[in-house]
C-alpha positions as CSV (number, residue, x, y, z in Angstrom):
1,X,11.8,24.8,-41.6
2,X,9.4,24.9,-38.8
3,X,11.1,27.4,-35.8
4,X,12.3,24.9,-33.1
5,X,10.5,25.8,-30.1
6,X,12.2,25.4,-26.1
7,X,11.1,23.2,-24.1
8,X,11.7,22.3,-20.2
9,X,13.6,19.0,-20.8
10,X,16.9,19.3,-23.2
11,X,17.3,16.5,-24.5
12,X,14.0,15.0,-24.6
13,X,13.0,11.8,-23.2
14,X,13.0,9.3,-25.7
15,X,10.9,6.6,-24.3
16,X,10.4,3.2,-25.4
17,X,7.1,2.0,-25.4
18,X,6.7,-1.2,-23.9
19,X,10.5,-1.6,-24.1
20,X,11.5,-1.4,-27.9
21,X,7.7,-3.0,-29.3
22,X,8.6,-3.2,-32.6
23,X,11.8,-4.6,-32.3
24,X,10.8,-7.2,-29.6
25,X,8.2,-9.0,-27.6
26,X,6.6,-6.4,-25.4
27,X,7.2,-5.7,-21.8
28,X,10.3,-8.2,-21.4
29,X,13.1,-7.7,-19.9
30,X,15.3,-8.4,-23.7
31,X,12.8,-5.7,-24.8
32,X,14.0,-3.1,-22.5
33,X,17.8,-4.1,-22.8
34,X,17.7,-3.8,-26.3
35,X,15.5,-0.6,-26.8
36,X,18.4,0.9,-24.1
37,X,21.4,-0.7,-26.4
38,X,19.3,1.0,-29.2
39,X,19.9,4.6,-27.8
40,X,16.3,5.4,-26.0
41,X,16.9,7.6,-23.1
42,X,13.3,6.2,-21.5
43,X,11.4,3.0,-21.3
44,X,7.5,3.1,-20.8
45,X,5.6,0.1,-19.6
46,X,2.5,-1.0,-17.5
47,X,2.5,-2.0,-13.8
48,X,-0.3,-4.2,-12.0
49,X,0.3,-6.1,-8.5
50,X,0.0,-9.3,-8.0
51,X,-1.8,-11.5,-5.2
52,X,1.3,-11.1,-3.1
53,X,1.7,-7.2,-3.7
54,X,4.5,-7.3,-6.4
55,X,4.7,-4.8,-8.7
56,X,4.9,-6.5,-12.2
57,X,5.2,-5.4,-16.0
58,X,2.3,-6.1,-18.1
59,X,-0.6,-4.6,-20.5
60,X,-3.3,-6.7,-20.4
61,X,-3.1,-7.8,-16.5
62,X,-4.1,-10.7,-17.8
63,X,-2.0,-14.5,-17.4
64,X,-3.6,-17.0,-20.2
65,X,-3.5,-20.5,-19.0
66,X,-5.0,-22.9,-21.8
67,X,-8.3,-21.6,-22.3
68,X,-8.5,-19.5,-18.8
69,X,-7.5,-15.9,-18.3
70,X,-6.6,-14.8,-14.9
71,X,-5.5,-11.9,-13.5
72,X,-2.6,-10.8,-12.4
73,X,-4.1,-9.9,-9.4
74,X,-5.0,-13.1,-8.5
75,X,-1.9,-14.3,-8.8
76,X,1.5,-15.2,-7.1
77,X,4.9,-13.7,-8.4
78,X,6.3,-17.1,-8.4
79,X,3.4,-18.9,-10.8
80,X,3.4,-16.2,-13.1
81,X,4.9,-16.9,-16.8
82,X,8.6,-16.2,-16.9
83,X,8.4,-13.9,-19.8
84,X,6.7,-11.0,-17.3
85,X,8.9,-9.7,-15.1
86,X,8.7,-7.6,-12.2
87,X,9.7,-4.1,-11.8
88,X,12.4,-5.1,-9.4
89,X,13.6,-7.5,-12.2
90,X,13.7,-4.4,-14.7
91,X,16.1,-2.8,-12.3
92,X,18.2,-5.4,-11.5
93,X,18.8,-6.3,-15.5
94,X,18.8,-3.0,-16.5
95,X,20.2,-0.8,-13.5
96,X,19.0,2.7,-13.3
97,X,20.6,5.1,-15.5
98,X,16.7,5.8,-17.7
99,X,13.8,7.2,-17.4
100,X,11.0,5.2,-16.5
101,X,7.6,5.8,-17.5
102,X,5.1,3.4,-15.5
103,X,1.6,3.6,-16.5
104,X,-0.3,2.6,-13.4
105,X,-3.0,0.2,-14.2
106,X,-4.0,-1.5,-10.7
107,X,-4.7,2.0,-8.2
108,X,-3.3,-0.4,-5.8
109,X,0.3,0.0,-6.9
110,X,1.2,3.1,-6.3
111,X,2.8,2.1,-2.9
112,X,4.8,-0.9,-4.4
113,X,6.2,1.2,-7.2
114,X,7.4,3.9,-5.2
115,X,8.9,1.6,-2.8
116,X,10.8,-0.4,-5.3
117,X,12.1,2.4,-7.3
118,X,12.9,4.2,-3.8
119,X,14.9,0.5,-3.0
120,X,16.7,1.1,-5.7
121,X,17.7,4.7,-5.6
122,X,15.5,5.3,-8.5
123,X,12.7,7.4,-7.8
124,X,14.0,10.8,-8.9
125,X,13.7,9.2,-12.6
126,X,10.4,7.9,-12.0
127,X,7.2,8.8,-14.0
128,X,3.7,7.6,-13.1
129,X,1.6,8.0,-15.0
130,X,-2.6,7.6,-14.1
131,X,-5.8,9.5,-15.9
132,X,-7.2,10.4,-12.7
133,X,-5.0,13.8,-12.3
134,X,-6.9,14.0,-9.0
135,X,-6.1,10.5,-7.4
136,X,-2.5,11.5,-8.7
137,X,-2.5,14.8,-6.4
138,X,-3.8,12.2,-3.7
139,X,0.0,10.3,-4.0
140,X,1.6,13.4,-4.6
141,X,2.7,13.8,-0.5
142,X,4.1,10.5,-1.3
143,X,6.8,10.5,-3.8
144,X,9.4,12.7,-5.5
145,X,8.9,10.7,-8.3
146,X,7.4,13.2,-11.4
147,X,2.9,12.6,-11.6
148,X,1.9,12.2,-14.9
149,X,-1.8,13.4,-16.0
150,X,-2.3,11.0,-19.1
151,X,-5.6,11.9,-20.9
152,X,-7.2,13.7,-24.3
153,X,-7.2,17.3,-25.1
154,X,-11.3,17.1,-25.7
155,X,-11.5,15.0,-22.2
156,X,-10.3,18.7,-20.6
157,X,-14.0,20.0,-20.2
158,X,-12.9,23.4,-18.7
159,X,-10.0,23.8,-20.9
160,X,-6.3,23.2,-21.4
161,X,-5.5,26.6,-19.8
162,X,-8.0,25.8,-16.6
163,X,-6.5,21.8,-16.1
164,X,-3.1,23.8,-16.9
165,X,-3.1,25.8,-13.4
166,X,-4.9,22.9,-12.0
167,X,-2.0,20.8,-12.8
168,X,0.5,23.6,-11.1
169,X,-1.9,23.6,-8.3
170,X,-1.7,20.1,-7.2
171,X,1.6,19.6,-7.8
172,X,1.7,17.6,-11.0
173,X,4.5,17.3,-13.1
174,X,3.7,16.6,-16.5
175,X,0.3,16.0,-18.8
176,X,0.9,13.6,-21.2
177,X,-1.2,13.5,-24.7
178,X,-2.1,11.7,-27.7
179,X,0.5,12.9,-30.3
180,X,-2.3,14.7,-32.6
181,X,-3.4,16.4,-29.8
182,X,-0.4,18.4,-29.0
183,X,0.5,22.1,-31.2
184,X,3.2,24.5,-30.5
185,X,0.7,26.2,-28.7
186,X,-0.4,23.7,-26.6
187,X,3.4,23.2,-25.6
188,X,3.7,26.9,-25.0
189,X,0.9,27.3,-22.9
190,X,1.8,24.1,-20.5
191,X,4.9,25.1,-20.2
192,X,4.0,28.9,-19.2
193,X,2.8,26.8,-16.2
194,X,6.1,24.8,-15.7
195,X,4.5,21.5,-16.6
196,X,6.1,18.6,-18.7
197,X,4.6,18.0,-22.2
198,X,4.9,14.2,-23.1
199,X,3.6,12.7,-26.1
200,X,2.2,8.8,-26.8
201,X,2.0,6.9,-29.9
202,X,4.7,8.6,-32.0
203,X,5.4,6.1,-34.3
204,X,7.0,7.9,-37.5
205,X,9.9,9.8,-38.4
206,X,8.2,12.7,-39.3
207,X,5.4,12.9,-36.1
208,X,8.1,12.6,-33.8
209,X,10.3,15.2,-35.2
210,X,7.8,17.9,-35.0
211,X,7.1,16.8,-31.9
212,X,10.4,18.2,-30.6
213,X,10.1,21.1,-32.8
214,X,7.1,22.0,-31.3
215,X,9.2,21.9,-27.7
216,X,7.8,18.1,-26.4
217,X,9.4,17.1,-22.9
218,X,8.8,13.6,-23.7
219,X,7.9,10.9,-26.7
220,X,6.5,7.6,-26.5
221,X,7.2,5.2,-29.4
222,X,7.1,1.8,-30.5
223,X,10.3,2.1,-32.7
224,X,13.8,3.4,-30.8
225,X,15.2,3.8,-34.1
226,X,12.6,6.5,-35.6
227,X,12.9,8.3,-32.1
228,X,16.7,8.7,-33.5
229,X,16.0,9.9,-36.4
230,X,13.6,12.3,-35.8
231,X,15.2,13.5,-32.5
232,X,18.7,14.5,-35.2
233,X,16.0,15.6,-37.6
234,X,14.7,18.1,-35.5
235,X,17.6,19.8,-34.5
């Protein structure tokens, strides 16, 4: 049996992609209930602001009217489809006692999202997460929510060790990384520099479990129920 290695966050998040995807449309507010009913100790989704600076749930950013797409950005809260709700919405429904993982897609949202999640007494358990790990240390003065650098291992040009103390530098919190990217290694050396190690896309039993083996902070997955299993597997 592969040697379990530490890592910063015991337990692990166990984050819900999209609310619990496979179980559920995406990104609704039944989505999130259930994948929380369903054990995960984190739900992940995607926040863009609308026309009147609310902070709503979404991939695409896009609203499909008959044959026109809009954006979300163009848009009111109130004319939006019922099925995307805001963030406030995911609080109200849901309360506060998760993780939330919020993958900033509009660079205008970072104020709205702190603000709601502050409104709430939420921010403390707040994750935001952008591939620009430099417009992240930007918001950093900001927030106590915990800066997420979301990216690829071969998209570190100077290296995992250099964008390691980078990280430290600027005061982000975590780096979070396709699942094939990650090694024990990779954990190891992160975590010499006191950052989170968070991995996306885990969607079988066996990729998540030596995940946490290998001493991940986080997981991302589509199915609440594999993140179960592989989280007892692991042990």
């Amino acid at each position: 049996m592969q040697q379990r290695l530490p890592s910063l966050r015991n337990p692990a998040v166990l984050f819900a992609h999209r609310g619990a995807r496979a179980h559920a449309q995406e990104n609704t507010l039944d989505a999130f209930e259930l994948a929380l009913r369903l054990g995960a100790t984190g739900l992940e989704s995607d926040v863009w602001l609308t026309g009147d600076g609310v902070p709503v749930l979404d991939h695409d950013g896009i609203v499909r009217r008959g044959l026109r797409r809009r954006t979300l950005s163009t848009q009111v809260r109130e004319v939006l489809p019922s099925h995307i709700p805001s963030l406030g919405d995911l609080y109200r429904t849901c309360g506060t006692d998760f993780e939330l993982s919020i993958d900033i897609k509009d660079d205008a949202a970072f104020d709205a999202v702190i603000a709601v999640a502050r409104d709430y007494g939420a921010e403390a358990r707040l994750w935001l997460c952008h591939p620009n790990w430099e417009l992240l240390a930007a918001v950093r003065s900001k927030t106590s929510a915990r800066l997420v650098d979301s990216t690829r291992l071969k998209r570190m040009k100077d290296g995992p060790e250099r964008r390691a103390a980078e990280l430290a530098a600027a005061g982000i919190d975590a780096v979070n990384l396709h699942h094939s990217d990650w090694s024990g290694g990779l954990t190891t050396l992160f975590h010499r520099f006191s950052r989170y190690c968070i991995a996306w896309d885990a969607q079988h039993v066996r990729i998540i479990r030596d995940l946490l083996r290998m001493g991940i902070d986080g997981v991302h997955s589509d199915h609440v129920d594999r993140l179960q299993t592989g989280f007892s597997e692991a042990k």
